[in-house]
C-alpha positions as CSV (number, residue, x, y, z in Angstrom):
1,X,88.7,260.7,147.3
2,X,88.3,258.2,150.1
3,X,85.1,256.5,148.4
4,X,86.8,256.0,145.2
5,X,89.1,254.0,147.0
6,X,86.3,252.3,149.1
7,X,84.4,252.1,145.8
8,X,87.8,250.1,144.3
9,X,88.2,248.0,147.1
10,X,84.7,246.9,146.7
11,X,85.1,246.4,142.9
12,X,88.1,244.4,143.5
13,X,86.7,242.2,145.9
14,X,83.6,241.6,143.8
15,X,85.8,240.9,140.9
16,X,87.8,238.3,142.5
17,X,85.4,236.8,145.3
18,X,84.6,233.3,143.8
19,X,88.3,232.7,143.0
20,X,88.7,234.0,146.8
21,X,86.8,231.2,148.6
22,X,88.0,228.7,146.3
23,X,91.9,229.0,147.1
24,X,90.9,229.3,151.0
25,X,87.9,227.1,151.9
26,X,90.1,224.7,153.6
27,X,92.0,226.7,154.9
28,X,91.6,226.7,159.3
29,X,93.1,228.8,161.2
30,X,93.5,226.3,164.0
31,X,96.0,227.8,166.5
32,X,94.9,230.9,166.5
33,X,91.4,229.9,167.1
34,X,92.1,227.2,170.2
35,X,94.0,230.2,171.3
36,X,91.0,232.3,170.9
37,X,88.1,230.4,172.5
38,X,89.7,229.8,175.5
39,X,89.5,233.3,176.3
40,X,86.1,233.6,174.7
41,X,83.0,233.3,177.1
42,X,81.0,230.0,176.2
43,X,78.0,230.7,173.5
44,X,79.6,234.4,174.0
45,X,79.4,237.0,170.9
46,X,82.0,237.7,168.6
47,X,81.8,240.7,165.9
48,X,84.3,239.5,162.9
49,X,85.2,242.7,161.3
50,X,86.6,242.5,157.6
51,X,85.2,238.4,157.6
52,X,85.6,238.6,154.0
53,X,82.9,235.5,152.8
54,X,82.4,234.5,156.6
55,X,84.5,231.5,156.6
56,X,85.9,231.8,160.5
57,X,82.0,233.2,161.6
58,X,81.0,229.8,160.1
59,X,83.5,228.0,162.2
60,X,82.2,230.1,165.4
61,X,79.5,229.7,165.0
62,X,79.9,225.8,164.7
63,X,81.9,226.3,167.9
64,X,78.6,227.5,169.9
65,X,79.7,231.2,169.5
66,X,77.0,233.6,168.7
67,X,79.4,235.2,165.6
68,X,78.1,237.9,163.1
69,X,80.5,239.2,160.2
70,X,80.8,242.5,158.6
71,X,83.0,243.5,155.5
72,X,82.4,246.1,152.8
């Protein structure tokens, strides 16, 4: 039962990925992260659980952060 709906999830994130990044490439987060890196260590490591297509792990990473991103 819980990998069908893992398996859907999936599916539906497949189905509507490109559509996905298109509607929020621009999109920054920008107060959250200033809040965020100045608690961070400098060049420290950050795990992005759920990054979706690893737009904020590209922006860590950018920042100096050592990021790496996981999703289904």
């Amino acid at each position: 039962m819980f990998e069908d709906h893992i398996r859907l999830t999936i599916d539906t994130y497949n189905q509507i990925s490109q559509s996905y990044i298109d509607t929020t490439g621009d999109l920054r987060p920008q107060l959250e992260f200033k809040e965020f890196v100045k608690i961070m260590k400098p060049k420290g490591k950050v795990l992005d659980v759920g990054c979706g297509w690893g737009r904020d792990v590209l922006m860590l990473n950018d920042l100096g952060f050592r990021a790496i991103g996981i999703d289904l």
